[in-house]
C-alpha positions, 0 to 999 in steps of 0.5 A: 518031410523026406525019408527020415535018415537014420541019425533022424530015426536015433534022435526020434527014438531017444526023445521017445525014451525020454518021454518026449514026442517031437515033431522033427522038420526038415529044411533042404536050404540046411540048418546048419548054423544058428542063423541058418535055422533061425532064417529057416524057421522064422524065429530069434536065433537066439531061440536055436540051441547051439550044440558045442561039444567041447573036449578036456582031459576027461573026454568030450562035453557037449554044451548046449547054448543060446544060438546067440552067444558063444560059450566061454571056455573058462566057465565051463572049466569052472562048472565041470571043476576040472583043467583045461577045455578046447573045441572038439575037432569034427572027428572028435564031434562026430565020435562023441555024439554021432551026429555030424556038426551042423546035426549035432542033437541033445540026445541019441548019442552012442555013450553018455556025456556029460552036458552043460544047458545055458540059462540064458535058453530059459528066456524062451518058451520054445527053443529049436533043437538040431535032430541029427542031420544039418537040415532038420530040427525040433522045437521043444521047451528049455524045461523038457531040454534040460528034463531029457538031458538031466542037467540044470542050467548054467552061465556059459555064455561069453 
């Protein structure tokens, strides 16, 4: 890998934090997209982890999904038990989490959040996560996802 940017460095860092050490690669063709990182790496997209920070009016939620589904607006209404949810403008993304959309990591965000994990990840034994940047990622397990982020999976997906 190139020099490691520092929102890579943050993502490293907070894994380290959780207890996980993740090994990150970088793909200069970008990662952007769930398809742009399965095609990088080589696997299912749904096997990517699609970081979807939302907003409501509490504030932002991320929620992490299978790269092959989209999320439904009205179950996460129902798991976070409040009004309303939208997507998060870039501005509002970027705010949230740090990180870029396209970057978006589980972790190494400047507050916490509150995050959702679709179920349908457990499906894999390995899943790529972004790390910071929409060229780089890290493989880890739906279990140490949900692990470092504390949360249980949900349905969310449409």
């Amino acid at each position: 890998m190139q020099e490691t940017k520092p929102a890579t460095a943050r993502v490293i860092a907070a894994a380290a934090a959780a207890g996980l050490d993740i090994t990150v690669r970088q793909f200069p063709e970008g990662t952007r997209t769930a398809a742009d990182a399965a095609a990088a790496i080589g696997c299912d997209v749904a096997a990517i982890v699609k970081s979807i920070v939302m907003h409501d009016d509490v504030g932002p939620l991320l929620v992490f999904t299978s790269g092959r589904n989209r999320v439904d607006a009205g179950k996460v209404e129902a798991e976070i038990g409040g009004g309303a949810v939208r997507r998060a403008t870039a501005e509002e993304a970027r705010a949230a989490t740090g990180y870029a959309i396209g970057g978006t990591a589980p972790f190494g965000h400047p507050a916490p959040l509150r995050m959702l994990v679709d179920r349908d990840l457990l499906e894999f034994e390995e899943v790529w996560a972004a790390a910071g940047t929409p060229d780089t990622v890290f493989p880890l397990t739906p279990r140490q996802l949900m692990a470092a982020t504390g949360v249980p999976p949900v349905d969310v997906a449409e």
